[in-house]
FIRO-702034 format. One record per atom (N, C-alpha, C, O): residue number from 1; chain; x, y, z. Coordinates in steps of 0.05 Angstrom, whole numbers, padded with zeros to 5 digits. Layout:
residues N
pt seq=NUM, mol=A, east=X, north=Y, up=Z .
...
This chain:
residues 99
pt seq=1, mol=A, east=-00575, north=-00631, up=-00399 .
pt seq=1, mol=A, east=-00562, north=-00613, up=-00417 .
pt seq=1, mol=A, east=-00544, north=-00594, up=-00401 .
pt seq=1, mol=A, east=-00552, north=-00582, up=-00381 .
pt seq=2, mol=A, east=-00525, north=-00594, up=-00409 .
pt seq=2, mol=A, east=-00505, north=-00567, up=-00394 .
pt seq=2, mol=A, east=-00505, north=-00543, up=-00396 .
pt seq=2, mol=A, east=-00493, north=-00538, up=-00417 .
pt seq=3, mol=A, east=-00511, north=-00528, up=-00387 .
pt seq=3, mol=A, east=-00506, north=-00494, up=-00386 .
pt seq=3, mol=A, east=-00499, north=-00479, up=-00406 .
pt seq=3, mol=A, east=-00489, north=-00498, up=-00418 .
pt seq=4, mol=A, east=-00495, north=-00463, up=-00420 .
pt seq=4, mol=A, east=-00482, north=-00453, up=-00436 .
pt seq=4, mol=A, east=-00463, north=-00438, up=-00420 .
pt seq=4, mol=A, east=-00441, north=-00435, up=-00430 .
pt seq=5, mol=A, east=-00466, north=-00429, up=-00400 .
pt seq=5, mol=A, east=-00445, north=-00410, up=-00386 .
pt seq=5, mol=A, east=-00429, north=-00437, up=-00380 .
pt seq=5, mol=A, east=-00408, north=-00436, up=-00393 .
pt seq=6, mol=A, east=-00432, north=-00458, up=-00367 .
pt seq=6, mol=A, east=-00407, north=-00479, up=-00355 .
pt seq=6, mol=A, east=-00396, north=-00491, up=-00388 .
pt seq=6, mol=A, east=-00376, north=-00504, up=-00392 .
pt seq=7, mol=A, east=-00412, north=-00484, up=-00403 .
pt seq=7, mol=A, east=-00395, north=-00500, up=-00425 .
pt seq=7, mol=A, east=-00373, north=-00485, up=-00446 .
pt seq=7, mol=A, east=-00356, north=-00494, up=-00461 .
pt seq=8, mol=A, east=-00384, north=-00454, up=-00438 .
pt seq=8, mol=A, east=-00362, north=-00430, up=-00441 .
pt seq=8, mol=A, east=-00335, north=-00436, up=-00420 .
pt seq=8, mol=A, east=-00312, north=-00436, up=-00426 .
pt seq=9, mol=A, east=-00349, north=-00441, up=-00392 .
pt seq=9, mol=A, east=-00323, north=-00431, up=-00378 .
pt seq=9, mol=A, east=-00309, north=-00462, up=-00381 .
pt seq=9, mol=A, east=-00285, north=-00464, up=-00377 .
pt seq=10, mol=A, east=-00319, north=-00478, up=-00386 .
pt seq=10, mol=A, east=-00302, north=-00508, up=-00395 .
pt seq=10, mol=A, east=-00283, north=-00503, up=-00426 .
pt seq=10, mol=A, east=-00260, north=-00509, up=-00427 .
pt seq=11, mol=A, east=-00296, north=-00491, up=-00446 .
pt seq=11, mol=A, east=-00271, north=-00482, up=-00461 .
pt seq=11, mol=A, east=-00255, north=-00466, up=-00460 .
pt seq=11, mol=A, east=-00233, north=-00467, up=-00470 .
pt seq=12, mol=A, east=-00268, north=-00439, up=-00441 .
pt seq=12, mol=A, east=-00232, north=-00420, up=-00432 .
pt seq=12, mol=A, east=-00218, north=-00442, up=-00420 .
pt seq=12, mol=A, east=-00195, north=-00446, up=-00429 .
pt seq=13, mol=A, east=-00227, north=-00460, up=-00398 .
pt seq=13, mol=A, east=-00204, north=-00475, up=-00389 .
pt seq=13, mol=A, east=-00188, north=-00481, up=-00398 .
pt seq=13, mol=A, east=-00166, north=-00474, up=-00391 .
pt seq=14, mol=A, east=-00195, north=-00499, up=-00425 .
pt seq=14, mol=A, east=-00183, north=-00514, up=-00443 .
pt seq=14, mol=A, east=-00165, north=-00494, up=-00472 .
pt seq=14, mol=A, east=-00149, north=-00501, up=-00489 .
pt seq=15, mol=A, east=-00175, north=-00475, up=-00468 .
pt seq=15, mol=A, east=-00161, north=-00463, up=-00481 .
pt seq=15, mol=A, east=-00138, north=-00442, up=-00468 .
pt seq=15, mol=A, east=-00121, north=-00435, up=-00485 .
pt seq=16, mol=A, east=-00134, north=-00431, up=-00442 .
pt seq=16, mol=A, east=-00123, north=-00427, up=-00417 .
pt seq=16, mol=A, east=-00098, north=-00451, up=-00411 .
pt seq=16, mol=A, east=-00074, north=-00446, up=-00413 .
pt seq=17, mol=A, east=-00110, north=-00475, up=-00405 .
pt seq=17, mol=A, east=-00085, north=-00502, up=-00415 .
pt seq=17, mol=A, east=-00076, north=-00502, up=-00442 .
pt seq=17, mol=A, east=-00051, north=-00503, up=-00445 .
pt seq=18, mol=A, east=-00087, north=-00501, up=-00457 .
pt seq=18, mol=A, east=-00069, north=-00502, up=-00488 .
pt seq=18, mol=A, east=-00050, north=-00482, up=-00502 .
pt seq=18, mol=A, east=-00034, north=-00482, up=-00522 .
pt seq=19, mol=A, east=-00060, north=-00461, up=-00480 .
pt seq=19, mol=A, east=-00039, north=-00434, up=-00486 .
pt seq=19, mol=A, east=-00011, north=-00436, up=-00462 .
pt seq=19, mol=A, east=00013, north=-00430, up=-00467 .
pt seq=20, mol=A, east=-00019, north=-00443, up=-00446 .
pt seq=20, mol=A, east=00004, north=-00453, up=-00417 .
pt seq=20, mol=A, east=00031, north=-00481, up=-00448 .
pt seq=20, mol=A, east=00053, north=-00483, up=-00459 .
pt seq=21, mol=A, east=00008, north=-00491, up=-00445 .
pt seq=21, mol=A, east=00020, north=-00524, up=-00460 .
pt seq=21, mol=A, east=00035, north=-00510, up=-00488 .
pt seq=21, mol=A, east=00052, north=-00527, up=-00493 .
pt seq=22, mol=A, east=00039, north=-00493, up=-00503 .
pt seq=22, mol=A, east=00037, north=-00484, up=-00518 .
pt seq=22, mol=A, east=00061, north=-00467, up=-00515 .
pt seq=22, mol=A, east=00081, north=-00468, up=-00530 .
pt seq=23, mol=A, east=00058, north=-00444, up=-00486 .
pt seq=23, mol=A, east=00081, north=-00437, up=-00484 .
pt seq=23, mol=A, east=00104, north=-00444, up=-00475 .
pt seq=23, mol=A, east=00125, north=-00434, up=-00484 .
pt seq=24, mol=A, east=00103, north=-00469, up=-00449 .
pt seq=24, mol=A, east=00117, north=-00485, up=-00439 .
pt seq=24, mol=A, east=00135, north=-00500, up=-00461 .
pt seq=24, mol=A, east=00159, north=-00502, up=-00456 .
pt seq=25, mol=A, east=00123, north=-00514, up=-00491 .
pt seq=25, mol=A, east=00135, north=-00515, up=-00508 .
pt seq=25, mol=A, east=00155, north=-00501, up=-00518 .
pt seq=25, mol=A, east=00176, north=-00510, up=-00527 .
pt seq=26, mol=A, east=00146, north=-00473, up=-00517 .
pt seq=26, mol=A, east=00168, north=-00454, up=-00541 .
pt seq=26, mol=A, east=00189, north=-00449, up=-00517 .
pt seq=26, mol=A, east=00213, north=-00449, up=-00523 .
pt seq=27, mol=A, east=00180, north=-00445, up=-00493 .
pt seq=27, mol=A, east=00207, north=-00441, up=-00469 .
pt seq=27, mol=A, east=00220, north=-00468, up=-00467 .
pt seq=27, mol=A, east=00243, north=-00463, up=-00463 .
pt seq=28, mol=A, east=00217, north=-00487, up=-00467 .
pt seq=28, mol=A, east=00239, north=-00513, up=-00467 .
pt seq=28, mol=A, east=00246, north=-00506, up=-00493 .
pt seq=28, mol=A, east=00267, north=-00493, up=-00491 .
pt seq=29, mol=A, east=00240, north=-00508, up=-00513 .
pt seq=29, mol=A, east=00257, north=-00504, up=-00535 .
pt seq=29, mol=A, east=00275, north=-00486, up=-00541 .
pt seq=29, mol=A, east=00290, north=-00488, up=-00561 .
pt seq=30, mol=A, east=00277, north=-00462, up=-00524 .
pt seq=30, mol=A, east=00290, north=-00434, up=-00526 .
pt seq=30, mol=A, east=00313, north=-00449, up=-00505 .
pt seq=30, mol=A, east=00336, north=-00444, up=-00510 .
pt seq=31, mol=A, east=00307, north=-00464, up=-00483 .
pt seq=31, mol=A, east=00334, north=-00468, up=-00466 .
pt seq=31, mol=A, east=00338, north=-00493, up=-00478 .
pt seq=31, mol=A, east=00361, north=-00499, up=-00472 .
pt seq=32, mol=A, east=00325, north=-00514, up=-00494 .
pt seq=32, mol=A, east=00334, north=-00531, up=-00510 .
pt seq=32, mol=A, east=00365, north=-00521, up=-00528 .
pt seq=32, mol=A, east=00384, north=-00534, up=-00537 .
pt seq=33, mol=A, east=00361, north=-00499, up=-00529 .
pt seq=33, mol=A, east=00383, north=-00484, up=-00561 .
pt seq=33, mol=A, east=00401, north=-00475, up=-00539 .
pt seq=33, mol=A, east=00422, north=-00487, up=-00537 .
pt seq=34, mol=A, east=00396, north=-00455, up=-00523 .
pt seq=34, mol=A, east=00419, north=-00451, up=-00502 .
pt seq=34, mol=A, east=00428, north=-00473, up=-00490 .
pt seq=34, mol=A, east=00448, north=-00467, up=-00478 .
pt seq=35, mol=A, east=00422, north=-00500, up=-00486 .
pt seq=35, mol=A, east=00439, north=-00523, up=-00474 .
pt seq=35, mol=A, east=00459, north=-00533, up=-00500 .
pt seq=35, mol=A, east=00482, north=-00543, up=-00498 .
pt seq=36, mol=A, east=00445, north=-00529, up=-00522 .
pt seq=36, mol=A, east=00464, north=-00542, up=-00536 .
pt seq=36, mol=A, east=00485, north=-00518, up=-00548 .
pt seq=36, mol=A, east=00509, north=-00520, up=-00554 .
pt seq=37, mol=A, east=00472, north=-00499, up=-00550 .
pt seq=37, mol=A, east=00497, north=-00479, up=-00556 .
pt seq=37, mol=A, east=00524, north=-00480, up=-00533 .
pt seq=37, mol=A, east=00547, north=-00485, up=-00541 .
pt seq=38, mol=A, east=00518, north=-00473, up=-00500 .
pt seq=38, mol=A, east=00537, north=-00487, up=-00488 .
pt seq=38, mol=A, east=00541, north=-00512, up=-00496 .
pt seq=38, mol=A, east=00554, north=-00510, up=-00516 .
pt seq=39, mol=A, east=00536, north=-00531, up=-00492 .
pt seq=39, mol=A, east=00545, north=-00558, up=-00506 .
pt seq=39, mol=A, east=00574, north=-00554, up=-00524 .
pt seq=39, mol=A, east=00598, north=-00558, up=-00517 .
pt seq=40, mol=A, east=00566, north=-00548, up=-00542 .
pt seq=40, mol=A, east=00573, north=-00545, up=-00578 .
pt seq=40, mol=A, east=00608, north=-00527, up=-00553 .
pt seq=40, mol=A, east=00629, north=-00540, up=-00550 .
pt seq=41, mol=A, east=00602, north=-00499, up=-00541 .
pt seq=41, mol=A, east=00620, north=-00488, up=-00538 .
pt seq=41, mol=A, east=00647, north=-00507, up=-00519 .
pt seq=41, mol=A, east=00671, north=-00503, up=-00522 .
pt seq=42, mol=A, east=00634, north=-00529, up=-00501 .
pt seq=42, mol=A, east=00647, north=-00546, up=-00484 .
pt seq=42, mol=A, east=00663, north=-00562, up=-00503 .
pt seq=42, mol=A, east=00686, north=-00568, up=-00498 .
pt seq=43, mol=A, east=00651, north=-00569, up=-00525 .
pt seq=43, mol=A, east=00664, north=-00593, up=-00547 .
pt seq=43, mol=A, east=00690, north=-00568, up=-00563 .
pt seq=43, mol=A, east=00714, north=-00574, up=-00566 .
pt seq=44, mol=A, east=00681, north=-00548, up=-00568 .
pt seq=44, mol=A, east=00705, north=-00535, up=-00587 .
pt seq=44, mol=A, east=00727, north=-00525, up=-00570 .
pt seq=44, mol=A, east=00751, north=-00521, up=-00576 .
pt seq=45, mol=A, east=00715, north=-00520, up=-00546 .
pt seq=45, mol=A, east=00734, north=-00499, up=-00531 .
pt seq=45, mol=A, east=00746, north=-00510, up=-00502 .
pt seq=45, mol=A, east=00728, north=-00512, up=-00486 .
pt seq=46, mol=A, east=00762, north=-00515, up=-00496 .
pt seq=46, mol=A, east=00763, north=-00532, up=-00460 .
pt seq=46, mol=A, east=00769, north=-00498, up=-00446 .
pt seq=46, mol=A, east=00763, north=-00498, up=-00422 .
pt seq=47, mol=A, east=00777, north=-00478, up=-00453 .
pt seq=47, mol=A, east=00787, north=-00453, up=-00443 .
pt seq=47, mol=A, east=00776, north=-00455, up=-00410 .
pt seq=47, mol=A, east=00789, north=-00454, up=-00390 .
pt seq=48, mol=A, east=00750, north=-00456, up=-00412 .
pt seq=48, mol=A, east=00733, north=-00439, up=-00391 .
pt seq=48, mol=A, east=00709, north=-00472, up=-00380 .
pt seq=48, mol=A, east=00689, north=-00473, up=-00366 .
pt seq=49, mol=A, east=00717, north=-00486, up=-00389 .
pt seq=49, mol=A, east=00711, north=-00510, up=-00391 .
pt seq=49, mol=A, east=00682, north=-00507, up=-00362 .
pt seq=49, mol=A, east=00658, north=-00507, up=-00365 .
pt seq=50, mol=A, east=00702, north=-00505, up=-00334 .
pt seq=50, mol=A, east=00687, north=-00505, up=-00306 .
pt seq=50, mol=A, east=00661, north=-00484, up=-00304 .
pt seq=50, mol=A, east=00640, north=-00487, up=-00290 .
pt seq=51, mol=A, east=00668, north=-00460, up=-00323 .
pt seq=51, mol=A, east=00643, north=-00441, up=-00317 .
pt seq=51, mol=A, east=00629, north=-00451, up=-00327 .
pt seq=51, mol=A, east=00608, north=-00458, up=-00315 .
pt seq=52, mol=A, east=00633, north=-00459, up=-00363 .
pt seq=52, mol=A, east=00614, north=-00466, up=-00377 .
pt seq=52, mol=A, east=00597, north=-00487, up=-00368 .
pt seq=52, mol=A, east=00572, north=-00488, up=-00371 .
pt seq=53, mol=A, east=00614, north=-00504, up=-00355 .
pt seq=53, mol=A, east=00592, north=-00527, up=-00351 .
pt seq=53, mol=A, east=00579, north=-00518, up=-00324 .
pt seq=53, mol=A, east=00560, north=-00533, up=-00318 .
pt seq=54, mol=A, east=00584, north=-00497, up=-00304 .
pt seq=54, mol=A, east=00573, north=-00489, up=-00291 .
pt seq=54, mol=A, east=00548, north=-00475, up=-00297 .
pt seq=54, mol=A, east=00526, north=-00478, up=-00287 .
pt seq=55, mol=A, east=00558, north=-00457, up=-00318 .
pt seq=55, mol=A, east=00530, north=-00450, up=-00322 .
pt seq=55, mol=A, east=00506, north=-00462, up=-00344 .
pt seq=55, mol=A, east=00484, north=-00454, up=-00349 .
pt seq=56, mol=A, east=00523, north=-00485, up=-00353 .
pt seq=56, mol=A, east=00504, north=-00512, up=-00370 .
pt seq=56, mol=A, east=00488, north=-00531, up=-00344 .
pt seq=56, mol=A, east=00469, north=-00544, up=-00351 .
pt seq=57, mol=A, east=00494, north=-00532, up=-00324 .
pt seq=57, mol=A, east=00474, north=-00543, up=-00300 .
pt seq=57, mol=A, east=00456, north=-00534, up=-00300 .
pt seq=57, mol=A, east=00434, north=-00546, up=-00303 .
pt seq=58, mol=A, east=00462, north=-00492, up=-00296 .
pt seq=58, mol=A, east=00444, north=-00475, up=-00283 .
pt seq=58, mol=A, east=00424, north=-00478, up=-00303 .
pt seq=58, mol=A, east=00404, north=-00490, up=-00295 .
pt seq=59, mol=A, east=00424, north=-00471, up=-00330 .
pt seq=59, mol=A, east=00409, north=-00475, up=-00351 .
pt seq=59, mol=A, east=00394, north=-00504, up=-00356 .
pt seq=59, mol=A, east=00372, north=-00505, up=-00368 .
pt seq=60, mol=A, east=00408, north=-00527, up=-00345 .
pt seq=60, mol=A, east=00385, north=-00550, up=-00344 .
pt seq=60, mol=A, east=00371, north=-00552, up=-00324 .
pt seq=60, mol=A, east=00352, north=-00567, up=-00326 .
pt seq=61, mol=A, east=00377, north=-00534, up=-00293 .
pt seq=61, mol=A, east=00356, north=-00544, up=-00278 .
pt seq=61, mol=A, east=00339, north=-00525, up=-00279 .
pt seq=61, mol=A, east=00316, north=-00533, up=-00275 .
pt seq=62, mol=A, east=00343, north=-00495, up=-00286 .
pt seq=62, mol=A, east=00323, north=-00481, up=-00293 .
pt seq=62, mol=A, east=00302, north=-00494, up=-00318 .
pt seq=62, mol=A, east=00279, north=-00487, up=-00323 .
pt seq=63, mol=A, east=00313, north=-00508, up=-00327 .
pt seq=63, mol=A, east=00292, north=-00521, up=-00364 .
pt seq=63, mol=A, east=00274, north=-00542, up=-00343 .
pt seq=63, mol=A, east=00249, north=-00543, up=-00341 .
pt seq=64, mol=A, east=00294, north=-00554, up=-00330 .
pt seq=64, mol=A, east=00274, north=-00582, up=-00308 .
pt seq=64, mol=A, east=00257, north=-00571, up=-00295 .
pt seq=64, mol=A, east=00242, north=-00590, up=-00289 .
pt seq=65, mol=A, east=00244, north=-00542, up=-00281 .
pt seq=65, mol=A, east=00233, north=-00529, up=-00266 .
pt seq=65, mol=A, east=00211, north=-00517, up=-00275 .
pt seq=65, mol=A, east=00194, north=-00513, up=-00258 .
pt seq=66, mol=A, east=00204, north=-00509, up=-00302 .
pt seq=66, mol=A, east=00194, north=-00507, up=-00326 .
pt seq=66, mol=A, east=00165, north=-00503, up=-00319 .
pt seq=66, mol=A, east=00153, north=-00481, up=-00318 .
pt seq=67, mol=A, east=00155, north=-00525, up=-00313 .
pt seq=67, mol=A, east=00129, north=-00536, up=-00310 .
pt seq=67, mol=A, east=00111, north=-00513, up=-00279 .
pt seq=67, mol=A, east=00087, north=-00512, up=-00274 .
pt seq=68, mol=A, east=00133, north=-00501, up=-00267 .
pt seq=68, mol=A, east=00126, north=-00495, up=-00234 .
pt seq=68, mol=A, east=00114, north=-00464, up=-00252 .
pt seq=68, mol=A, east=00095, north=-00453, up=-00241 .
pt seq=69, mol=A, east=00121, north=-00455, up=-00269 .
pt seq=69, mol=A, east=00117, north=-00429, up=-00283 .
pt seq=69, mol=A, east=00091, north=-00418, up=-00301 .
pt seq=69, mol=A, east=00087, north=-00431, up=-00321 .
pt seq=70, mol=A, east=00072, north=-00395, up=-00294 .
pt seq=70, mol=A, east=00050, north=-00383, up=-00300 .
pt seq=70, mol=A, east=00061, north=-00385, up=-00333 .
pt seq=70, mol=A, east=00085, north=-00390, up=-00340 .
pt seq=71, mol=A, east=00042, north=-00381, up=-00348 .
pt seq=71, mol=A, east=00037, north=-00377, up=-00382 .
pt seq=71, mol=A, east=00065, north=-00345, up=-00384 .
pt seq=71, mol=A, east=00083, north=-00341, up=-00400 .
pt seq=72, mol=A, east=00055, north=-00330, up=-00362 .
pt seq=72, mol=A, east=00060, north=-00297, up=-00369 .
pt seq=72, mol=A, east=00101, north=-00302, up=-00363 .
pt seq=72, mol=A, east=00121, north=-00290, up=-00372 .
pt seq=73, mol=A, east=00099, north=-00321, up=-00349 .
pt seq=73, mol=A, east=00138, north=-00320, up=-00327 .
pt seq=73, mol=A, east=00154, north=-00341, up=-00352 .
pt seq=73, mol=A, east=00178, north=-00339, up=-00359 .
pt seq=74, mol=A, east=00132, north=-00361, up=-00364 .
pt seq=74, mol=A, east=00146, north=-00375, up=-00387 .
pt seq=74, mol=A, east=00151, north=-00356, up=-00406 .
pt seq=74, mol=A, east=00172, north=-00358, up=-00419 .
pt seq=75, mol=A, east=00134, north=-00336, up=-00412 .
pt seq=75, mol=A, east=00141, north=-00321, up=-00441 .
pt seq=75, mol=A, east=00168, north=-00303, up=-00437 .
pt seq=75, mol=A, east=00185, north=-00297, up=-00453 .
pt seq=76, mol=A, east=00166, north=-00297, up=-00412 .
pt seq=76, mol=A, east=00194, north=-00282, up=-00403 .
pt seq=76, mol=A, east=00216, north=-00290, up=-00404 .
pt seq=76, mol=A, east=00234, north=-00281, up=-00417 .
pt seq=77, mol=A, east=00215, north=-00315, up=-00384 .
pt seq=77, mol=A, east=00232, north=-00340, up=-00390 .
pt seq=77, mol=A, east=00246, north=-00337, up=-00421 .
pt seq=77, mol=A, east=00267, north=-00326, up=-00428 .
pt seq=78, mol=A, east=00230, north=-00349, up=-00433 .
pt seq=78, mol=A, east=00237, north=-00355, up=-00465 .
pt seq=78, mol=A, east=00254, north=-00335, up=-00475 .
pt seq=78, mol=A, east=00275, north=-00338, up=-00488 .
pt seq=79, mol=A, east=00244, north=-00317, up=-00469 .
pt seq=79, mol=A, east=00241, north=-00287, up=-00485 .
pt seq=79, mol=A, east=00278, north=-00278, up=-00470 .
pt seq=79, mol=A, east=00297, north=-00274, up=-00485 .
pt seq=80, mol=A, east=00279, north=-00277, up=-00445 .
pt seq=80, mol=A, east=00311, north=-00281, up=-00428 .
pt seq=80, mol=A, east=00339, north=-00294, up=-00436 .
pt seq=80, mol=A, east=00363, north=-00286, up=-00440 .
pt seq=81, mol=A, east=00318, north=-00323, up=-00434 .
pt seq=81, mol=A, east=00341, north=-00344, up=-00437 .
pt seq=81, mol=A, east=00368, north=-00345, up=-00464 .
pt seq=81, mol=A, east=00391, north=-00351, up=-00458 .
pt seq=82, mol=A, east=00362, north=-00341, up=-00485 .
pt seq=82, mol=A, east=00375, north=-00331, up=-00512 .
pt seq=82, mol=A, east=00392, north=-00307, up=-00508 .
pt seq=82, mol=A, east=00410, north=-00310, up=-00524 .
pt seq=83, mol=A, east=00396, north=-00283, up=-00495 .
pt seq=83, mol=A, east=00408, north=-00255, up=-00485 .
pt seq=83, mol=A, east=00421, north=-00268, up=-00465 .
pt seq=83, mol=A, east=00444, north=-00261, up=-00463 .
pt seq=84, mol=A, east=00411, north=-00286, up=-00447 .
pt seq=84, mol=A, east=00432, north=-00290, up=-00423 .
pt seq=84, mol=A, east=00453, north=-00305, up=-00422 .
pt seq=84, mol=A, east=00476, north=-00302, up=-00413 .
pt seq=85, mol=A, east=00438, north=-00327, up=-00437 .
pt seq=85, mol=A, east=00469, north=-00347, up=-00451 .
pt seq=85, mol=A, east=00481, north=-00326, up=-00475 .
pt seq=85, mol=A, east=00505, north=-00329, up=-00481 .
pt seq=86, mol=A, east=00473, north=-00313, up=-00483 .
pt seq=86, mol=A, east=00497, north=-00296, up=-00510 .
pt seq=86, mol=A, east=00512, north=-00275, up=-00484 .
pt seq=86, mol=A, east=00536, north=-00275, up=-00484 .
pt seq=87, mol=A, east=00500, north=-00262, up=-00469 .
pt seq=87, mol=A, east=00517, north=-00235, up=-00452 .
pt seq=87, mol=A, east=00534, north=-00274, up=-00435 .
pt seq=87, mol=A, east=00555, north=-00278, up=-00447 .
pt seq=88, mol=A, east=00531, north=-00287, up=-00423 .
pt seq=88, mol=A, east=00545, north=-00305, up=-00414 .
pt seq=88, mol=A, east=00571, north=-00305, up=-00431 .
pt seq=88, mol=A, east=00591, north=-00293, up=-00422 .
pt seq=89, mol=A, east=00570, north=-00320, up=-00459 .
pt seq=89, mol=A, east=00586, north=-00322, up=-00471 .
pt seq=89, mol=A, east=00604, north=-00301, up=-00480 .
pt seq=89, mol=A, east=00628, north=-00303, up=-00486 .
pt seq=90, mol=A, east=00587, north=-00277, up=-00482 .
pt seq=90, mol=A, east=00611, north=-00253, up=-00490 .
pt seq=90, mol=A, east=00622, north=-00240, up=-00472 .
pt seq=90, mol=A, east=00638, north=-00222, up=-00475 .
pt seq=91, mol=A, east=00611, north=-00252, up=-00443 .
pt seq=91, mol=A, east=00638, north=-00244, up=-00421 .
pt seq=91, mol=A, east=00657, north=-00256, up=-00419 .
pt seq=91, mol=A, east=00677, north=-00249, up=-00406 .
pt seq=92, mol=A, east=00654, north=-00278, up=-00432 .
pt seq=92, mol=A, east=00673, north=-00308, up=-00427 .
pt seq=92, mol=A, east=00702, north=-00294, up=-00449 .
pt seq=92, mol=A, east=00725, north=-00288, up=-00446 .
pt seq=93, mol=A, east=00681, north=-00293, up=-00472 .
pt seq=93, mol=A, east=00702, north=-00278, up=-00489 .
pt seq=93, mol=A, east=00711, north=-00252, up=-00485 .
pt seq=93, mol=A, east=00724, north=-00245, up=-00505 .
pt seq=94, mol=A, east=00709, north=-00236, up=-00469 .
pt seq=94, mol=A, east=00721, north=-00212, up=-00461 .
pt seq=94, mol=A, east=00747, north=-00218, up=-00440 .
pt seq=94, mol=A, east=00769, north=-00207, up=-00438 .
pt seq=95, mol=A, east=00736, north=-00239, up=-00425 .
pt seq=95, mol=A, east=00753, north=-00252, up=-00409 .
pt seq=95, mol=A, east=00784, north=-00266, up=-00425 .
pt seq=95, mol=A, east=00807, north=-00263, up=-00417 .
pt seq=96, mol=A, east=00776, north=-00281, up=-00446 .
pt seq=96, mol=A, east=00800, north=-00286, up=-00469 .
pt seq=96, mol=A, east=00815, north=-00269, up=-00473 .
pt seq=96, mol=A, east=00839, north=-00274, up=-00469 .
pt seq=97, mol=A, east=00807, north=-00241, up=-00483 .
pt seq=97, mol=A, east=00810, north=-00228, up=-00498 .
pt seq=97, mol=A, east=00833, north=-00213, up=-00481 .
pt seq=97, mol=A, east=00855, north=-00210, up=-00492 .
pt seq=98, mol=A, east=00829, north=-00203, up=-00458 .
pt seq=98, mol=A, east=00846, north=-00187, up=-00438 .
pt seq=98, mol=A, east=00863, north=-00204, up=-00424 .
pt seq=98, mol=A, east=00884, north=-00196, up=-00414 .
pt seq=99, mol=A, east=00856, north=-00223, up=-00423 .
pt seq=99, mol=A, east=00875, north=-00245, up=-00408 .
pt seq=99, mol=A, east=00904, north=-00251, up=-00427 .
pt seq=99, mol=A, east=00921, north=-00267, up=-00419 .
């Protein structure tokens, strides 16, 4: 028969992984929307074409890296990524704008 204490600390595990697994999900999906929002901007616009897709790399290899990241650095992540691609893009367009 197993422990009740090892069979506690066997479900924080598992519930410890399902909260990681869980948030690792909602952070690819948050740079899932910022890849395609650059995307979307590459197809309408050629203006700035080299940054954009410069900074459409930076944003896929940071999404590919994903996995190397604590539960607490993904929620930040997530929580980042959406503000950085919009201040990105509205420098791009400030840059239009004065040019």
């Amino acid at each position: 028969m197993i422990p009740v204490a090892e069979l506690f600390m066997s479900m924080i595990g598992v519930s410890v992984a399902s909260s990681k697994s869980l948030q690792l999900e909602a952070t690819q999906e948050a740079y899932n929307r910022a890849v395609v929002k650059l995307n979307l901007l590459l197809i309408e616009d050629k203006t700035h074409e080299e940054v954009v897709r410069s900074k459409l790399f930076e944003v896929m290899d940071e999404r590919n890296q994903l996995g190397k990241y604590s539960t607490s650095d993904l929620y930040v992540m997530q929580k980042s990524i959406e503000k950085t691609v919009n201040d990105f893009l509205a420098g791009l367009n400030e840059q239009t704008i004065t040019a």
